[in-house]
C-alpha positions as CSV (number, residue, x, y, z in Angstrom):
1,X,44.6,348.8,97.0
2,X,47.7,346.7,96.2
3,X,48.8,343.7,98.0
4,X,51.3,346.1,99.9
5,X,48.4,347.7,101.2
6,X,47.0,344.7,102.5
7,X,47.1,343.1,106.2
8,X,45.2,339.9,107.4
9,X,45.1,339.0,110.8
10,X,43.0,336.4,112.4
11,X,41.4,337.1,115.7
12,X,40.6,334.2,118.2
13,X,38.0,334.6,120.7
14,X,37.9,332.7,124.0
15,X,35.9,333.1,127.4
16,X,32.5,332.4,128.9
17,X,29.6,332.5,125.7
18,X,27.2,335.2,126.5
19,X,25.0,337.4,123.9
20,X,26.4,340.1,122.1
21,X,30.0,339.0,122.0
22,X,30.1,338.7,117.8
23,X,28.4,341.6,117.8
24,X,30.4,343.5,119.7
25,X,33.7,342.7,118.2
26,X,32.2,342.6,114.3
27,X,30.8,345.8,114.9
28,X,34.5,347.5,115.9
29,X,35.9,345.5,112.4
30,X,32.7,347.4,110.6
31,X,34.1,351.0,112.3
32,X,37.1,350.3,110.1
33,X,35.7,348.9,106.8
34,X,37.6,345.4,107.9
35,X,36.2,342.7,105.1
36,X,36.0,339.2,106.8
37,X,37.6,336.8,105.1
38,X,36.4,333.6,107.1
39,X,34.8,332.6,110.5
40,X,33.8,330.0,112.5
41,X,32.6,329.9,116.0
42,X,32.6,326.5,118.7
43,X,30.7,326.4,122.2
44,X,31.2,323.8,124.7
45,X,29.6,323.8,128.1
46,X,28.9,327.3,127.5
47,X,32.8,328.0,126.7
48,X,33.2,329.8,123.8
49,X,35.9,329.4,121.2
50,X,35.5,332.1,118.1
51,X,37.8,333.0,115.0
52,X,37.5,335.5,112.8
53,X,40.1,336.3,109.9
54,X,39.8,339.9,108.5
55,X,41.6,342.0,106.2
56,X,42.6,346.3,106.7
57,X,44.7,348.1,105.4
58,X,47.9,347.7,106.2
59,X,50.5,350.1,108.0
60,X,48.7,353.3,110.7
61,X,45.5,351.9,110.7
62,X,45.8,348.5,112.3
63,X,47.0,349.8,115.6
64,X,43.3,351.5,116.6
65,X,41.8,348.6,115.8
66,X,43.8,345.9,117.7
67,X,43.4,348.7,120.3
68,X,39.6,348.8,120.1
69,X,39.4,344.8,119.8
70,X,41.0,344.7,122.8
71,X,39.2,347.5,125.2
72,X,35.8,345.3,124.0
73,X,37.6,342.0,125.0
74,X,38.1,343.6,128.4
75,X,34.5,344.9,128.3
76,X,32.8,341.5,127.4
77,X,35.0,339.4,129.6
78,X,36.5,337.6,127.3
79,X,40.2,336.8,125.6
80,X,41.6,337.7,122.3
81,X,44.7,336.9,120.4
82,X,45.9,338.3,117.0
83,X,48.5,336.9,114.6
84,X,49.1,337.9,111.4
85,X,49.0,335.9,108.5
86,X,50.9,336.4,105.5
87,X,49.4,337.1,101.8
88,X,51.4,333.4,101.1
89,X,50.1,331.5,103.5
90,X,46.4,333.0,102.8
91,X,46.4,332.1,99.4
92,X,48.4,328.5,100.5
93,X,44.9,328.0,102.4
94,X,42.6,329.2,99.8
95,X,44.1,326.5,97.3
96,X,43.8,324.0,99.8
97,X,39.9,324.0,99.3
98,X,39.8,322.0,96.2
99,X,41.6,319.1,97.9
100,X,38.6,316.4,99.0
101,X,36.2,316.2,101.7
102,X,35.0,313.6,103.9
103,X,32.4,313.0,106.6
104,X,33.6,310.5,109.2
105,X,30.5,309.4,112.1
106,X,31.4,307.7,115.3
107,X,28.6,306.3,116.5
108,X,27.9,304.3,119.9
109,X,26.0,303.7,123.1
110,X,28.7,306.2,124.8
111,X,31.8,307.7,123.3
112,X,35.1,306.7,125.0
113,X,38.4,308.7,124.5
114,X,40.4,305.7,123.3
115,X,37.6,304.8,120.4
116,X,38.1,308.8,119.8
117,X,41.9,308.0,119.4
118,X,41.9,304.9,117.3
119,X,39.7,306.9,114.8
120,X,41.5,309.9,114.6
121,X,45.5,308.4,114.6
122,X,44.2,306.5,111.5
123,X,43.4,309.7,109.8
124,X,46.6,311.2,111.0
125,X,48.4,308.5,109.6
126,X,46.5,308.9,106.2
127,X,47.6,312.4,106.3
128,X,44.1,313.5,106.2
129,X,43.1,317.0,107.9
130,X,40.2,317.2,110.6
131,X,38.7,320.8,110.1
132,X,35.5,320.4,112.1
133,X,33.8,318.3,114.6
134,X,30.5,318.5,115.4
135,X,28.4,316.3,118.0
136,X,25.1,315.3,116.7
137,X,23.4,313.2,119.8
138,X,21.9,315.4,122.5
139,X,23.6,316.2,125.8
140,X,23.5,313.6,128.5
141,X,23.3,313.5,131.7
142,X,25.5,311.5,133.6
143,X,23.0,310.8,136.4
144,X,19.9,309.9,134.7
145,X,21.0,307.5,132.2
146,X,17.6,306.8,130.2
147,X,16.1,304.2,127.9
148,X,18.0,304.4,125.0
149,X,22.2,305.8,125.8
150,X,23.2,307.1,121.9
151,X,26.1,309.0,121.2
152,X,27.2,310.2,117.6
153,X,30.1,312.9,116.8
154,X,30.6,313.6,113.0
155,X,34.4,314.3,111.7
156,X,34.9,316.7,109.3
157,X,37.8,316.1,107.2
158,X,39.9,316.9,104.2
159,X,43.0,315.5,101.8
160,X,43.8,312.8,99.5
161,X,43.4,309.3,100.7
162,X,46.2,307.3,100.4
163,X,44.8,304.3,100.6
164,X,41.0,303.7,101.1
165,X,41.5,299.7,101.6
166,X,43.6,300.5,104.5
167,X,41.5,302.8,105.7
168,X,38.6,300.7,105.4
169,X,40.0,298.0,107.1
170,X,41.5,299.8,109.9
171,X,38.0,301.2,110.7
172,X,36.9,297.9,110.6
173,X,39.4,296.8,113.0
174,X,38.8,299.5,115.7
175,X,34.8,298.9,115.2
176,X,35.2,295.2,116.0
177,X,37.9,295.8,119.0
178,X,36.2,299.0,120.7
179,X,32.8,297.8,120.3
180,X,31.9,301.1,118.1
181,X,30.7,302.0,114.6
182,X,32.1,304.4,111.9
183,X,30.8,305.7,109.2
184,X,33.1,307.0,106.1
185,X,31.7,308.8,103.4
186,X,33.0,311.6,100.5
187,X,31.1,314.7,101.3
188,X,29.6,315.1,98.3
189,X,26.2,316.7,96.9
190,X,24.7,313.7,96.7
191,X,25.5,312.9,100.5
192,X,23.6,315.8,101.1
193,X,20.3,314.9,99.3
194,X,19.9,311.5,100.2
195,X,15.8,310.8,99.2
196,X,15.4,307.2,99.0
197,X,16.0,304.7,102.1
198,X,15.3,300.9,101.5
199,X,14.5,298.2,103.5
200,X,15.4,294.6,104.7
201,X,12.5,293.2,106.9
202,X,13.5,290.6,108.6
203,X,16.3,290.8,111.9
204,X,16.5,294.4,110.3
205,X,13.0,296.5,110.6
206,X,12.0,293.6,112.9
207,X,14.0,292.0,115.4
208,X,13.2,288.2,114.3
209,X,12.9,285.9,111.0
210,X,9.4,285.8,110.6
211,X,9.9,282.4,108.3
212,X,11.4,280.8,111.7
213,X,8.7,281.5,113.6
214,X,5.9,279.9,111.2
215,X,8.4,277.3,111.3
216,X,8.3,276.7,115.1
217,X,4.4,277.0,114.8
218,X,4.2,274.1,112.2
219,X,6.9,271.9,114.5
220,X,9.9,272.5,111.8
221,X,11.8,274.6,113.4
222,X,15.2,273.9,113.9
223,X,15.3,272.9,110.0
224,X,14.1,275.8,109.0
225,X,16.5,278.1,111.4
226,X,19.2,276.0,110.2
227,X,18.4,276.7,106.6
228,X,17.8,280.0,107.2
229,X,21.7,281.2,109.3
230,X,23.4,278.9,106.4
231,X,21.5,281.8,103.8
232,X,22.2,285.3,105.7
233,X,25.9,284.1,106.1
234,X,25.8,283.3,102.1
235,X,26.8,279.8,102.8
236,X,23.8,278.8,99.9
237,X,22.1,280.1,97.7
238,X,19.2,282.5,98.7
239,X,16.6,281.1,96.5
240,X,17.4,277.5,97.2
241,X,17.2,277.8,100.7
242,X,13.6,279.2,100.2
243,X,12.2,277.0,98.3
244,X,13.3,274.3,100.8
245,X,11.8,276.7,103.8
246,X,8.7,277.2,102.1
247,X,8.1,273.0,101.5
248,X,8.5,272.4,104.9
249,X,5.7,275.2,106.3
250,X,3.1,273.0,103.9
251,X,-0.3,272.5,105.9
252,X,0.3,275.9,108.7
253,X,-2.6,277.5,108.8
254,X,-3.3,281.1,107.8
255,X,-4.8,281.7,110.8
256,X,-1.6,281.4,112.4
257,X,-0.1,284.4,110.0
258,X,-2.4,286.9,111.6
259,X,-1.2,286.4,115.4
260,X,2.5,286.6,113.8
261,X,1.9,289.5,112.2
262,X,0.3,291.3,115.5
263,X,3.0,290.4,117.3
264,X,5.6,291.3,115.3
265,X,8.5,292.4,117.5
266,X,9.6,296.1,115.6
267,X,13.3,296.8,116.0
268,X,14.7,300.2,118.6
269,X,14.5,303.3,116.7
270,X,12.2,302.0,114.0
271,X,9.4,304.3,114.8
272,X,11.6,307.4,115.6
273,X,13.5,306.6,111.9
274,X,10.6,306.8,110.0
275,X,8.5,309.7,111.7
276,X,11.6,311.6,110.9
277,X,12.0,310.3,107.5
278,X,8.3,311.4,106.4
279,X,8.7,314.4,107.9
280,X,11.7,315.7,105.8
281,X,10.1,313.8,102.9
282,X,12.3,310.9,102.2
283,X,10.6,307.9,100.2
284,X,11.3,304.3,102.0
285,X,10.7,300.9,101.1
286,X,10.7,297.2,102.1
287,X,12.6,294.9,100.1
288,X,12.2,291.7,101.5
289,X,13.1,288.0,101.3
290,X,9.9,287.6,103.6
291,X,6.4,287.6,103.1
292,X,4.2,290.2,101.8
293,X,1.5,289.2,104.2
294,X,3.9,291.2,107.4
295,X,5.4,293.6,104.7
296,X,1.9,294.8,104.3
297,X,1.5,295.0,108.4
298,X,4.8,297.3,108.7
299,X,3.7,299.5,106.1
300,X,0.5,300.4,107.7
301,X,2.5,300.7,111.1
302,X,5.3,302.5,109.9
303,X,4.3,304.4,107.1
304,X,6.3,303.2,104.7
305,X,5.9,304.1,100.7
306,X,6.8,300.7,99.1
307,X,6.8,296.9,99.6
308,X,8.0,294.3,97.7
309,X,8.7,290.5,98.8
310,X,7.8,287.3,98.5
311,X,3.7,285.8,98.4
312,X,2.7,282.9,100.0
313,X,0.3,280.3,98.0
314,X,-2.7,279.7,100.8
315,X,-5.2,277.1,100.0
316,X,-8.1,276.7,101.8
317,X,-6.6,278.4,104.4
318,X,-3.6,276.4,104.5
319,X,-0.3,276.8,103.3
320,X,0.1,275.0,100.5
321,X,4.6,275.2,100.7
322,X,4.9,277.1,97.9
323,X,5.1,280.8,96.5
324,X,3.7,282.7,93.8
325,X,5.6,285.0,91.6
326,X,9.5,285.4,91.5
327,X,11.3,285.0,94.2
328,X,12.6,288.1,95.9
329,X,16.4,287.5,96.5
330,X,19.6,289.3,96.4
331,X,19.7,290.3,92.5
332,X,15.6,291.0,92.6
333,X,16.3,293.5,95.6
334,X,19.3,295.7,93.7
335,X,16.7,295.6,90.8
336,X,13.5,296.9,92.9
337,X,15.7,299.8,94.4
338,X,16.8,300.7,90.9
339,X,13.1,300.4,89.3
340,X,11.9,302.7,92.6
341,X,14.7,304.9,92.2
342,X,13.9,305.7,88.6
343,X,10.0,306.1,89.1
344,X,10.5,308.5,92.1
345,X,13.2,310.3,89.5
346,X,15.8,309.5,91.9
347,X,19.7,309.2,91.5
348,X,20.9,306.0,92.6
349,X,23.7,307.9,94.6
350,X,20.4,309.4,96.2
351,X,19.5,305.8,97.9
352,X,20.4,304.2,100.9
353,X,19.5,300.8,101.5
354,X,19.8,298.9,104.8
355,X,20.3,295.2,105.6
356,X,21.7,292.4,107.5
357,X,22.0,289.5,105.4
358,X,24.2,288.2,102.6
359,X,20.9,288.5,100.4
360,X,20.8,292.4,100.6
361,X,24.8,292.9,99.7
362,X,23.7,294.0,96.0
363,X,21.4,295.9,96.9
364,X,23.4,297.8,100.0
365,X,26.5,297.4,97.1
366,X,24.4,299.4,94.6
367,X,22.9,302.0,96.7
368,X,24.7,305.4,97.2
369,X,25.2,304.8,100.8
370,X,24.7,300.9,101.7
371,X,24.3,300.1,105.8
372,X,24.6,296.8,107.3
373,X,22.3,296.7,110.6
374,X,23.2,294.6,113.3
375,X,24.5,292.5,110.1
376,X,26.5,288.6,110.1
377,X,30.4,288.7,110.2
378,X,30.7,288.2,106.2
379,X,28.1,290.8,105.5
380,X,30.0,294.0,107.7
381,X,33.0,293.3,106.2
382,X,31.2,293.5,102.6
383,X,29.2,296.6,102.9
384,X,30.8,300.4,103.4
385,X,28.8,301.4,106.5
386,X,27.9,299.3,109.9
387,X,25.8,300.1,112.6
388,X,25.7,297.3,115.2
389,X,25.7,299.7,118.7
390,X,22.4,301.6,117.9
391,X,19.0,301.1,116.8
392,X,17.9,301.6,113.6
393,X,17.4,305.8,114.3
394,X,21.3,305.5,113.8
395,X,20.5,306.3,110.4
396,X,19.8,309.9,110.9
397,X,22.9,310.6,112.1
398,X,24.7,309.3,108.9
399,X,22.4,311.5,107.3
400,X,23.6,314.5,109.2
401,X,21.0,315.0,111.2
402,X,21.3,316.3,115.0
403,X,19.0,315.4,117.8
404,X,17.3,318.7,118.0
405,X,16.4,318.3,114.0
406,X,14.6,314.7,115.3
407,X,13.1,315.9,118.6
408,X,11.4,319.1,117.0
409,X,9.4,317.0,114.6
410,X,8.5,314.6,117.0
411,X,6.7,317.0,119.4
């Protein structure tokens, strides 16, 4: 058959979505040995919205088969509408799928059309092509509210950035005006087989620094908590700021670690992250500038594969101030996700790490996909990815997971 011979038209499908409907109308294109050259098929509140793009042969034989199409249209209640396309601008479209792909998430406790707006003009302006959209948090109702309100959509997209700074910026604009998070990532194999997710402890698995709180039990408080927001906003150095922490806890006793550690107040979504984690068989890890003593506690809680922070020195059941070991700070935390990476035979692009604090920058830096959670001003505007609206389950969605994938493992 020569191109002559050739037609392509594309069929779109509208109407009320009921079984049988692609059947029905894939079974006429069968009658007449139509070869489908792509499809895709949307369904909102139970509205359906199909395409299919076929190719016949051109000329007499096209008219039965519009005819047919359309008699099972009537049949099934529904609408079609054909238009021909042109062997130029088929072959226009089929060149177009080298050009580069991109995942955009839009994550937040609801999603507001003007957030949706912001989001999308940008990557109007940046002549960048939204092919799909897909919705990824459950359906809620809007008369029982519940617990947790979550909402996640995931942009599909395509083109040539023209310039990712600006892009990156904007997003962080809208995120800090609109009170939402996005999520901008190439669509690439390796977003697809993420394997690996590490760890910050504290004010990120937990919703506290654990090192204030001894520091409240051993009437040093306020020092210590103002040592401690000067180091997550990267105002001084990590390590210096906990060797002068550590001095000041000198005489608490371990008792005191124990009650701490039972109390230990584990962030939203924690729980729900990791179930889901296991089950599709990701490793995970702690990598912490806190104490081993609760890194321990959270792995037995949470399941988690790996933890590596800092050890206290106790005395005769005292603290004695200091530490043994090296000290687990920013550069030792990039290094343990690298060394865990290379013994689990894992791609670095294959990790994610999540944090809050100025500390875990190289490691969120190094990783393939690097979240800041709930994270200080200086540390969002450093990392790629934010989440700040959700709890930590938030994750899943980047990862491309929908509800339905989380809620069957959890029953």
């Amino acid at each position: 058959m020569t191109l002559e011979d050739k037609e392509i038209i594309l069929l779109k499908v509208s109407g009320q979505d009921k079984p049988g409907v692609t059947a029905g109308l894939t079974s006429i294109l069968a009658n007449y040995e139509a070869t489908i050259l792509d499809i895709g098929q949307a369904d909102i509140h139970d509205t359906l919205s199909l395409g299919i793009l076929f190719e016949i042969k051109a000329g007499s034989s096209s008219a039965p088969i519009l005819k047919d199409l359309l008699f099972k249209a009537y049949e099934l209640e529904i609408k079609v509408k054909f238009t021909p396309i042109s062997i130029e601008d088929y072959e226009h479209w089929v060149r177009g799928q080298s050009k580069k792909r991109y995942i955009v998430n839009i994550l937040g406790e609801t999603l507001a059309a003007g957030q949706m707006a912001a989001v999308t003009q940008i990557l109007s302006d940046q002549n960048l092509n939204i092919y799909a959209i897909k919705r990824l948090t459950g359906r809620v109702s809007i008369i029982d509210k519940g617990m947790y309100p979550r909402s996640c959509v995931q942009l599909s997209v395509s083109g040539e950035i023209l310039n990712k700074t600006l892009i990156t910026a904007k997003f962080m604009e809208i995120s800090r005006t609109l009170d939402v998070d996005i999520s901008f990532q190439e669509d690439g194999i390796y977003r697809r087989n993420r394997r690996l997710v590490c760890f910050d402890m504290d004010s990120t698995l937990i919703q506290t620094e654990v090192i204030d709180e001894l520091a409240d039990l051993a009437g040093v408080g306020e020092q210590v908590r103002a040592i401690t927001e000067s180091a997550m906003n990267g105002e001084i150095d990590f390590s210096e700021s906990f060797k002068q922490r550590m001095a000041l806890l000198e005489g608490l006793s371990e008792e005191v670690l124990q009650k701490v550690a039972e109390n230990l107040p584990i962030t939203q979504g924690a729980h729900r992250l990791m179930k889901a984690l296991k089950y599709y068989g990701y490793k995970t890890a702690i990598l912490s500038g806190g104490f081993t003593y609760f890194g321990k506690y959270l792995q037995k809680e949470l399941g988690i594969d790996y933890v590596h922070a800092n050890e206290l020195e106790i005395i005769d059941g005292k603290l004695t101030g200091k530490y043994l070991g090296e000290i687990v700070d920013g550069k030792k935390k990039a290094e343990l996700l690298q060394l865990i990476a290379d013994k689990e035979g894992v791609h670095i692009n294959q990790t994610i790490a999540v944090g809050d604090g100025a500390n875990d920058l190289p490691m969120l830096n190094l990783a393939g996909l690097g979240i800041a959670f709930h994270a200080k001003p200086t540390v969002k505007e450093s990392a790629s990815t934010s989440i700040s609206s959700l709890g930590l389950d938030g994750v899943l969605y980047l990862l491309g997971y929908h509800d339905r994938h989380i809620d069957m493992m959890m029953e």
